[in-house]
One Martini backbone bead per residue (centre of mass of N, CA, C, O) as a GRO file, in nm:
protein
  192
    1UNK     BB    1   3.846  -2.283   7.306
    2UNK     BB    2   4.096  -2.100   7.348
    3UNK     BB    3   4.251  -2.188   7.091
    4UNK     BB    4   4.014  -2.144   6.881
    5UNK     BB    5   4.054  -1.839   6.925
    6UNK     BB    6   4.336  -1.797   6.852
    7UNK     BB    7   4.322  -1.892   6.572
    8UNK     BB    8   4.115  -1.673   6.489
    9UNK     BB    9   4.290  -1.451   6.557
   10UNK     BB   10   4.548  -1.509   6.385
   11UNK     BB   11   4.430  -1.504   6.121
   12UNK     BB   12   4.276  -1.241   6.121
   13UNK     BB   13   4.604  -1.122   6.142
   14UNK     BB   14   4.713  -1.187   5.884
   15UNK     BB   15   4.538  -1.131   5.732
   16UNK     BB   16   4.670  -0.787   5.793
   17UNK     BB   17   4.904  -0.751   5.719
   18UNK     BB   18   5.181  -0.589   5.593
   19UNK     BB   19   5.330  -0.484   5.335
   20UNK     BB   20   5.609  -0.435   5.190
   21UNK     BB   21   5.821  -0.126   5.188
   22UNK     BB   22   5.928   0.050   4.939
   23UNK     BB   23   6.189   0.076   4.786
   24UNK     BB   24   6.371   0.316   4.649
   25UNK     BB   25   6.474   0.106   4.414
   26UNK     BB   26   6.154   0.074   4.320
   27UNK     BB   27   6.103   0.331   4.259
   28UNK     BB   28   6.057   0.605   4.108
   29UNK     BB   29   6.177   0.901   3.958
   30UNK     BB   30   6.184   1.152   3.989
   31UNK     BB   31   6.128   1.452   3.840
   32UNK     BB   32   6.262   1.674   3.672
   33UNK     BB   33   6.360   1.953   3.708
   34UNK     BB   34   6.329   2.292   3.632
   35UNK     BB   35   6.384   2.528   3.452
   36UNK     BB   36   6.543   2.878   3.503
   37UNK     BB   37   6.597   2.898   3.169
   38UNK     BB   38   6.302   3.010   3.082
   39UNK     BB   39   6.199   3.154   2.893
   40UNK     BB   40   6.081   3.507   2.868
   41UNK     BB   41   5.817   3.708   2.810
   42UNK     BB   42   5.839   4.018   2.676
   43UNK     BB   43   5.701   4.253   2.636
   44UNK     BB   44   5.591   4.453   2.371
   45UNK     BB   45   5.711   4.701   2.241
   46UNK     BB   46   5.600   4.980   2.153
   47UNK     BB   47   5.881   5.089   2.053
   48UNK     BB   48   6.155   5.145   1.928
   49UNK     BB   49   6.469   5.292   2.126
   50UNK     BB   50   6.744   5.367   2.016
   51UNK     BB   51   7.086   5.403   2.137
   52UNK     BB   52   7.230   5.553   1.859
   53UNK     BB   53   7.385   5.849   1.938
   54UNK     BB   54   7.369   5.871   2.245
   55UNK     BB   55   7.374   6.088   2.503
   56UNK     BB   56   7.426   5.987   2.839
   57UNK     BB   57   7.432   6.304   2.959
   58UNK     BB   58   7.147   6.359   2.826
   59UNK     BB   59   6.910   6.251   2.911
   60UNK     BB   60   6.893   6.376   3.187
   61UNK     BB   61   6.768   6.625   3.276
   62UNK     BB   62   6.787   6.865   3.497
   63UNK     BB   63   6.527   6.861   3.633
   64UNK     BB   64   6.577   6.524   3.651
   65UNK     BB   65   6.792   6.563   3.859
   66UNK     BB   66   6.700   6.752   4.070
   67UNK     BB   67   6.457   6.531   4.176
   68UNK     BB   68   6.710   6.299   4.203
   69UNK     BB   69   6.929   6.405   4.340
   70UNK     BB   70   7.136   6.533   4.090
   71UNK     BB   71   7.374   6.749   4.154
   72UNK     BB   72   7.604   6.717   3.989
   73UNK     BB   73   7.782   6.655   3.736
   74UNK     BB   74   7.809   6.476   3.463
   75UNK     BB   75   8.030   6.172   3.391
   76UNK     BB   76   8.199   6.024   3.106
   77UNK     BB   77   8.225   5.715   2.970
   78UNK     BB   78   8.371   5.383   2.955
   79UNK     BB   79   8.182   5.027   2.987
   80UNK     BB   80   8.335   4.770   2.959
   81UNK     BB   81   8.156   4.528   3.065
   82UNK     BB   82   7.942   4.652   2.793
   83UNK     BB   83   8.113   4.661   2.522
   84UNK     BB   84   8.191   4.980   2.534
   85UNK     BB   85   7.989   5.128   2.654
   86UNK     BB   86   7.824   5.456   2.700
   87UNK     BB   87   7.865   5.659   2.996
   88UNK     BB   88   7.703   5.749   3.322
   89UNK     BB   89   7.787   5.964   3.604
   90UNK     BB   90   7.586   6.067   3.917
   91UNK     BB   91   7.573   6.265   4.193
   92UNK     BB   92   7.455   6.292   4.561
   93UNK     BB   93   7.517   6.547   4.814
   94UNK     BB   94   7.244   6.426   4.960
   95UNK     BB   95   7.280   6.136   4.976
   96UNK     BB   96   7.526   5.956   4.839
   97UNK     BB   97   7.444   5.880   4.566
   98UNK     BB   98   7.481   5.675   4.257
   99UNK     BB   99   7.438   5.697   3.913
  100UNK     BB  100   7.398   5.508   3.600
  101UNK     BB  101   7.436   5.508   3.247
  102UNK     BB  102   7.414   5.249   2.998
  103UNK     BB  103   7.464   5.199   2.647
  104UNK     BB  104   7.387   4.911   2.541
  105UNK     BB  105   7.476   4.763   2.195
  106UNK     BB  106   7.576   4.418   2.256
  107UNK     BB  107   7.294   4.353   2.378
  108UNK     BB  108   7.031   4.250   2.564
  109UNK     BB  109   6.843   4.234   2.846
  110UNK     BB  110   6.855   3.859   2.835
  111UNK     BB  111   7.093   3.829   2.986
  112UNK     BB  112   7.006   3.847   3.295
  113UNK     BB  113   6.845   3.546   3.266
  114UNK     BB  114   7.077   3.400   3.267
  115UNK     BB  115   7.258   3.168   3.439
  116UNK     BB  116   7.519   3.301   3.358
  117UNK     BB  117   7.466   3.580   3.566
  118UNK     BB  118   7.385   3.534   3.818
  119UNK     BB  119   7.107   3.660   3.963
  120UNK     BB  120   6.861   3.856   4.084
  121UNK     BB  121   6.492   3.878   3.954
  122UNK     BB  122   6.254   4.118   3.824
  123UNK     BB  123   5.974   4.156   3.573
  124UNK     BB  124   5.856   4.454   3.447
  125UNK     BB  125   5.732   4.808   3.369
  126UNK     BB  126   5.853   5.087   3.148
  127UNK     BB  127   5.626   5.251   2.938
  128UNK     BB  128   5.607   4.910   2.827
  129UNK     BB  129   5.875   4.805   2.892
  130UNK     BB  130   6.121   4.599   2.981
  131UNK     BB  131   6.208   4.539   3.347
  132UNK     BB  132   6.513   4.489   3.516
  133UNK     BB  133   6.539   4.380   3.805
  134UNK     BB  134   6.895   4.366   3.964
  135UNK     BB  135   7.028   4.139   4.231
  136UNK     BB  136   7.378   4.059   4.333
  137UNK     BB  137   7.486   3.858   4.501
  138UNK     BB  138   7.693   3.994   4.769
  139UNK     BB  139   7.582   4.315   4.685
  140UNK     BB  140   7.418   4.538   4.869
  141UNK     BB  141   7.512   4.869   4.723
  142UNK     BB  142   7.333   4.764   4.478
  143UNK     BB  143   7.140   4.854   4.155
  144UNK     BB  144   6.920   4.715   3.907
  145UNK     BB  145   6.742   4.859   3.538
  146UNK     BB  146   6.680   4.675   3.266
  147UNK     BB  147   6.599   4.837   2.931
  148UNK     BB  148   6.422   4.699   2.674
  149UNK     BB  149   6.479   4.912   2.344
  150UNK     BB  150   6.576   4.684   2.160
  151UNK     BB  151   6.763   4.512   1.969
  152UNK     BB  152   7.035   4.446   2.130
  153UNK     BB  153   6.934   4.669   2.331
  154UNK     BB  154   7.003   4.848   2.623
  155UNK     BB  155   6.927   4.988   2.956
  156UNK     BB  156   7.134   5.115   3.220
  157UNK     BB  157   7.083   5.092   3.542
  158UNK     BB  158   7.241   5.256   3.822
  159UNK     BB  159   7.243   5.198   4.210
  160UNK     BB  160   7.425   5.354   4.464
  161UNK     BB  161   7.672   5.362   4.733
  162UNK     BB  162   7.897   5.639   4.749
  163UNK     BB  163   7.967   5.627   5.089
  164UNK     BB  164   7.801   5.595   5.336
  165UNK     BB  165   7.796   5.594   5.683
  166UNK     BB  166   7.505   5.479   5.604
  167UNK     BB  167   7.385   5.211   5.454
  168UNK     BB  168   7.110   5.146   5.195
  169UNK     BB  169   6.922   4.970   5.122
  170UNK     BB  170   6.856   4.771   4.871
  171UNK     BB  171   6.560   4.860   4.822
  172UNK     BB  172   6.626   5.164   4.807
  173UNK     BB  173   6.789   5.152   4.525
  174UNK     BB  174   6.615   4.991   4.354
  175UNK     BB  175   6.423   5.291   4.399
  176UNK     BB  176   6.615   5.464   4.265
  177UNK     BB  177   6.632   5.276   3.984
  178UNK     BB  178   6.358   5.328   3.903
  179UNK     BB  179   6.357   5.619   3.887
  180UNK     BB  180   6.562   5.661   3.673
  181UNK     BB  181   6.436   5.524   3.473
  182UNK     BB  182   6.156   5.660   3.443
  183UNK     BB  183   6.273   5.934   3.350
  184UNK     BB  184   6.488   5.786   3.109
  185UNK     BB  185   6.251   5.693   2.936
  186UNK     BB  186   6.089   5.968   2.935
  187UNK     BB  187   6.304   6.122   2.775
  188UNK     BB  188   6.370   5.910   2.516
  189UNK     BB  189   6.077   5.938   2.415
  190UNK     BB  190   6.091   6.236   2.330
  191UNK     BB  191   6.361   6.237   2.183
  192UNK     BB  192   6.300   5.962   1.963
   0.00000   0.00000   0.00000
């Protein structure tokens, strides 16, 4: 009878084995990853609002400077590294913080996107228009503030620190880059 039953205990635990567990070259292949570079569609703009012709260092007014504590005189350049837009940089003796506007006429905003830019974004807007806040990876003392407003032209907006004794995190410039963005978006649209 003990047998009988070691026997029956055993059939039934043979229907229970598990079968053999599937090997990694018998399974399917992840689905491929997905790209980073996937088109973003930008919110559609107000109405164009060329960049040619425009003296960046008129963008902002007086009273616009100094609300944004850029009380420096304001001093014109030109940015190679943007296919020599011209450009202003205005310094704050109150912050030590320092802003530049650069009027780029040589592509869009949407180079930004690109993997080849590398650099981290979020996609907002100011006024409506597309405003790309970008900060660039091991670079913490700079930010900036790219605004799509013409086909082909975007204005950039850089807010960085300036040389202060304690550096001010990068949240906070990218906040005065925004500051600044919205002001001179502001202003180009009444002037344009």
């Amino acid at each position: 009878m003990r047998i009988t039953a070691l026997l029956i205990v055993a059939v039934a635990l043979a229907g229970c084995t598990a079968e053999p567990a599937t090997s990694a070259l018998d399974s399917p292949p992840p689905p491929p990853p997905t790209s980073s570079s996937a088109p973003i569609d930008f919110p559609q703009r107000p109405r164009a609002v060329p960049l040619d012709n425009v003296d960046p260092c008129a963008v902002l007014t007086k009273e616009q400077r100094m609300a944004l504590s850029l009380d420096n005189p304001p001093s014109a350049y030109v940015e190679t590294s943007f296919g020599g837009a011209k450009a202003c940089t205005i310094r704050s003796t109150t912050s030590g913080n320092v802003a530049r506007l650069a009027l780029v006429l040589a592509s869009g905003a949407d180079v930004w996107l690109s993997d080849n830019a590398q650099v981290e974004y979020t996609v907002g807007a100011i006024e409506g228009f597309a405003a790309i806040t970008v900060r660039t990876p091991d670079l913490d003392d700079v930010c900036n503030v790219e605004i799509d407003v013409a086909d082909g032209q975007f204005l950039d907006v850089m807010f960085r620190d300036g040389g202060n004794s304690t550096a001010p995190q990068q949240d906070h410039l990218c906040l005065g880059a925004q500051r600044v963005a919205e002001a001179a978006m502001a202003s180009l649209l009444q002037k344009r």
